[in-house]
PyMOL commands that place a pseudoatom at each C-alpha (Angstrom):
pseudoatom trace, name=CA, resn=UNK, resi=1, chain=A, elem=C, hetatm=0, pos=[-16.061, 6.706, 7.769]
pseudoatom trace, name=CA, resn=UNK, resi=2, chain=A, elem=C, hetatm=0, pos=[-13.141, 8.179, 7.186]
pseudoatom trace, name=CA, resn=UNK, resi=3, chain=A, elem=C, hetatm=0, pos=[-10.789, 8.603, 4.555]
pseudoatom trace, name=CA, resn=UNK, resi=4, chain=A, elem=C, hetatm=0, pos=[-7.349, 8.512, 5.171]
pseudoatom trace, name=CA, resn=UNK, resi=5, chain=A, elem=C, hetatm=0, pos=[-4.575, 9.117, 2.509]
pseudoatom trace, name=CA, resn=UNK, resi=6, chain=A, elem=C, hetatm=0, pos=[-1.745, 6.091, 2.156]
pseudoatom trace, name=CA, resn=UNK, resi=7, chain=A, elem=C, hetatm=0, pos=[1.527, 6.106, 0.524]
pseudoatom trace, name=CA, resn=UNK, resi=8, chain=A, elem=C, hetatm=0, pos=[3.415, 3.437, -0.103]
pseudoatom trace, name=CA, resn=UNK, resi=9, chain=A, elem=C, hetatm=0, pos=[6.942, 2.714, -1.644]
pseudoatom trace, name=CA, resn=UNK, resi=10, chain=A, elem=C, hetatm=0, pos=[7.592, -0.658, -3.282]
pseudoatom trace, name=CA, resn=UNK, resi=11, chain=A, elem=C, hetatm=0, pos=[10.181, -2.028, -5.256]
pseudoatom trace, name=CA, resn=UNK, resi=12, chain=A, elem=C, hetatm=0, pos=[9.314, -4.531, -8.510]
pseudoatom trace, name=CA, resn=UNK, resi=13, chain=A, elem=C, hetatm=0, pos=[12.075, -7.108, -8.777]
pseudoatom trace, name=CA, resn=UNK, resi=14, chain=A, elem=C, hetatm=0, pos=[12.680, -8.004, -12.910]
pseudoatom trace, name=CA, resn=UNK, resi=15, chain=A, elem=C, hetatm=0, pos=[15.047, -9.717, -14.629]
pseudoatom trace, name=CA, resn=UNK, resi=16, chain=A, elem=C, hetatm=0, pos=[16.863, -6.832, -15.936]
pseudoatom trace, name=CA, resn=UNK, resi=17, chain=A, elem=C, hetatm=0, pos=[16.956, -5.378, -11.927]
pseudoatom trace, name=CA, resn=UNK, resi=18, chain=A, elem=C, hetatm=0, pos=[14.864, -3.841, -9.338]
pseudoatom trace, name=CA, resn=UNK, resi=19, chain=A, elem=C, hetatm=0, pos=[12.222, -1.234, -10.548]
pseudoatom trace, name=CA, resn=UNK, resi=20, chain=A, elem=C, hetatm=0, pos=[11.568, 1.395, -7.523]
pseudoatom trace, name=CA, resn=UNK, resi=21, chain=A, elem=C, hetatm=0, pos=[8.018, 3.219, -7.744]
pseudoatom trace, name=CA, resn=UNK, resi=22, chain=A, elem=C, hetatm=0, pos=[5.370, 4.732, -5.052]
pseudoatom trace, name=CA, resn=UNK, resi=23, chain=A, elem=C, hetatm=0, pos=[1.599, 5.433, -4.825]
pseudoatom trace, name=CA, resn=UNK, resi=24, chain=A, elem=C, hetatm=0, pos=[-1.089, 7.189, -3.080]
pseudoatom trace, name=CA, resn=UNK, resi=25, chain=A, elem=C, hetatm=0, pos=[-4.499, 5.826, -2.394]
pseudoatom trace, name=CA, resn=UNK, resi=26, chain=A, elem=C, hetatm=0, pos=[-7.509, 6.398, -0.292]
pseudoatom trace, name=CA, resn=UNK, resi=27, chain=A, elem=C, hetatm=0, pos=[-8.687, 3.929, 2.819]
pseudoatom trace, name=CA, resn=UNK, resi=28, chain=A, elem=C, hetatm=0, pos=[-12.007, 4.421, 4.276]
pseudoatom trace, name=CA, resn=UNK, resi=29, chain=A, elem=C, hetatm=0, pos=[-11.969, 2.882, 7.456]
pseudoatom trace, name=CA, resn=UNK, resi=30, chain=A, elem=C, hetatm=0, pos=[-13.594, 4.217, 10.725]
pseudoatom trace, name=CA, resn=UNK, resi=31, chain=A, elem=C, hetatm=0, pos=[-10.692, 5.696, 12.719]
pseudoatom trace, name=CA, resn=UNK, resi=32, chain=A, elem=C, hetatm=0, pos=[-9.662, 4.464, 16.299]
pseudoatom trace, name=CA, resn=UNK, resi=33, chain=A, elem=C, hetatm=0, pos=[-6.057, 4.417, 18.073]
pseudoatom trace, name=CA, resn=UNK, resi=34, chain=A, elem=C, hetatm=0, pos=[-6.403, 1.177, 18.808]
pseudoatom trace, name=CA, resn=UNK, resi=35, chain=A, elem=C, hetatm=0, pos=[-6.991, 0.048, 15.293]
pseudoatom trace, name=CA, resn=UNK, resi=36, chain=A, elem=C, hetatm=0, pos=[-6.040, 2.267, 13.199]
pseudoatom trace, name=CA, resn=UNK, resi=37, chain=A, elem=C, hetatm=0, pos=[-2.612, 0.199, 11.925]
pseudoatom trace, name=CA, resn=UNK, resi=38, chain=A, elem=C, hetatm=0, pos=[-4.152, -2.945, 11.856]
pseudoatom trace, name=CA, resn=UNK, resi=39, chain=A, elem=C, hetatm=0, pos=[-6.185, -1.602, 9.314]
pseudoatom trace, name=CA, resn=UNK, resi=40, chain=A, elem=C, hetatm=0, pos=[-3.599, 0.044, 7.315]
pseudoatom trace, name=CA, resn=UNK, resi=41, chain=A, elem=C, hetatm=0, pos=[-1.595, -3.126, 7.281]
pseudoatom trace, name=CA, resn=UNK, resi=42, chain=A, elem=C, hetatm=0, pos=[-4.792, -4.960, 6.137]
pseudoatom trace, name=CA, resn=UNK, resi=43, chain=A, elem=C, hetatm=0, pos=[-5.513, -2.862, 3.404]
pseudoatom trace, name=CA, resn=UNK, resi=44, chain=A, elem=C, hetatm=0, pos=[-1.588, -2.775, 2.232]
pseudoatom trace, name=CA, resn=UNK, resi=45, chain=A, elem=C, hetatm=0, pos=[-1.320, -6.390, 2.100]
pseudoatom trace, name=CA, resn=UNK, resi=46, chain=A, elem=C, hetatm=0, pos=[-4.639, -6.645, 0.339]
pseudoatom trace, name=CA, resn=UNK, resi=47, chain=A, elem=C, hetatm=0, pos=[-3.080, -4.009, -2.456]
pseudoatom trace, name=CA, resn=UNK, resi=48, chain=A, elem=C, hetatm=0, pos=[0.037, -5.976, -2.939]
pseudoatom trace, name=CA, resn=UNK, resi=49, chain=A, elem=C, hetatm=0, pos=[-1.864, -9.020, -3.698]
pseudoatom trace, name=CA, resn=UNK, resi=50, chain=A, elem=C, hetatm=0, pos=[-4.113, -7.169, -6.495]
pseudoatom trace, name=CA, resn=UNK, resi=51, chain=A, elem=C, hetatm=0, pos=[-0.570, -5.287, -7.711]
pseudoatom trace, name=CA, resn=UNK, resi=52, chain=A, elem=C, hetatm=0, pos=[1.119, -8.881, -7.779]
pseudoatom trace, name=CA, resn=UNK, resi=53, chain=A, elem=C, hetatm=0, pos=[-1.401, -10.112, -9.413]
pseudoatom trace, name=CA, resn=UNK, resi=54, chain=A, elem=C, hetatm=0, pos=[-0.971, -7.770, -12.336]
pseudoatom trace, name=CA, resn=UNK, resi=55, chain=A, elem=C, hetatm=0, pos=[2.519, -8.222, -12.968]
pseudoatom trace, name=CA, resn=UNK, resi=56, chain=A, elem=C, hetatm=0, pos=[4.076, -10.097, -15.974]
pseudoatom trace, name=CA, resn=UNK, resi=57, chain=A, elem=C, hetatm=0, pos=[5.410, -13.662, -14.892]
pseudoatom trace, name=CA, resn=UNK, resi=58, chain=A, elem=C, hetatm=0, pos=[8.861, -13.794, -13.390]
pseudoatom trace, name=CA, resn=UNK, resi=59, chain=A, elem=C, hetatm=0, pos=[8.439, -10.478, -11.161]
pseudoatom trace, name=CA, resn=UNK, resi=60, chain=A, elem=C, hetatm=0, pos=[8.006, -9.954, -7.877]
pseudoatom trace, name=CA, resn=UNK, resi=61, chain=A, elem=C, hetatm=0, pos=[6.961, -7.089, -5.587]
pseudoatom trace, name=CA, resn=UNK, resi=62, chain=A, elem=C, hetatm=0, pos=[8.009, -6.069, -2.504]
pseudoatom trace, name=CA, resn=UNK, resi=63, chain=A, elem=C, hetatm=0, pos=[6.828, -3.445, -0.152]
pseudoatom trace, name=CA, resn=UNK, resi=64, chain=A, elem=C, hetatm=0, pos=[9.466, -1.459, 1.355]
pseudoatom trace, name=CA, resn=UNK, resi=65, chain=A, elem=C, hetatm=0, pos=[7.732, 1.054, 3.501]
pseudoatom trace, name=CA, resn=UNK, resi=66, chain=A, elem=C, hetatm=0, pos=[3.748, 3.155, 3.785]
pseudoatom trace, name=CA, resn=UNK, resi=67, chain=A, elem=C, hetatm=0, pos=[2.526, 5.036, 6.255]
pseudoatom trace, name=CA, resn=UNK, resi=68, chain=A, elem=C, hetatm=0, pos=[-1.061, 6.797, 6.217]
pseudoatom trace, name=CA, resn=UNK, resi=69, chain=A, elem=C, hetatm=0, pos=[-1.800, 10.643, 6.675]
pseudoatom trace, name=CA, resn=UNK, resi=70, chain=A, elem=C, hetatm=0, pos=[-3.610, 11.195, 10.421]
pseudoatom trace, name=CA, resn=UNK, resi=71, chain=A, elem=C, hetatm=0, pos=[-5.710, 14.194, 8.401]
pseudoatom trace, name=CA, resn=UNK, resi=72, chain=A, elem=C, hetatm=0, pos=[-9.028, 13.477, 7.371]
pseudoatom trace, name=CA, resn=UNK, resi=73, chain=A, elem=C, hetatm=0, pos=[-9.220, 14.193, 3.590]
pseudoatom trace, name=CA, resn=UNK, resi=74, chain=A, elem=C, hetatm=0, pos=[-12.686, 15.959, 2.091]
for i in range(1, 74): cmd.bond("trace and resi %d" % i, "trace and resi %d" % (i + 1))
show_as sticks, trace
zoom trace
């Protein structure tokens, strides 16, 4: 396995306007070029499920853009 650095840019819709963050995580996944994006995208939408999750009632995430490092991280 390897792991594979993410980042990801989202914006948190509230009632007093749009909150724009980012954040960096770690994917282990075995690498291949044929799946190697469906597996990103898997593990993004699985994320913004657990991050929606946590917000307060009455806001709403939305993802506006990731992409993962190629570089194996040690």
């Amino acid at each position: 396995m390897e792991k594979q650095m993410t980042y990801i840019s989202y914006v948190i819709q509230t009632e007093n306007g749009p909150v724009f963050d980012h954040e960096k995580f770690h994917l282990e996944h075995t690498l291949s070029a044929a799946t190697f994006h469906d597996v990103t995208k898997n593990e993004i939408v699985k994320w913004a499920d657990r991050k929606s999750k946590e917000l307060p009632k009455g806001q709403r995430l939305t993802v506006l853009n990731f992409f993962t490092f190629e570089n194996e991280i040690k």
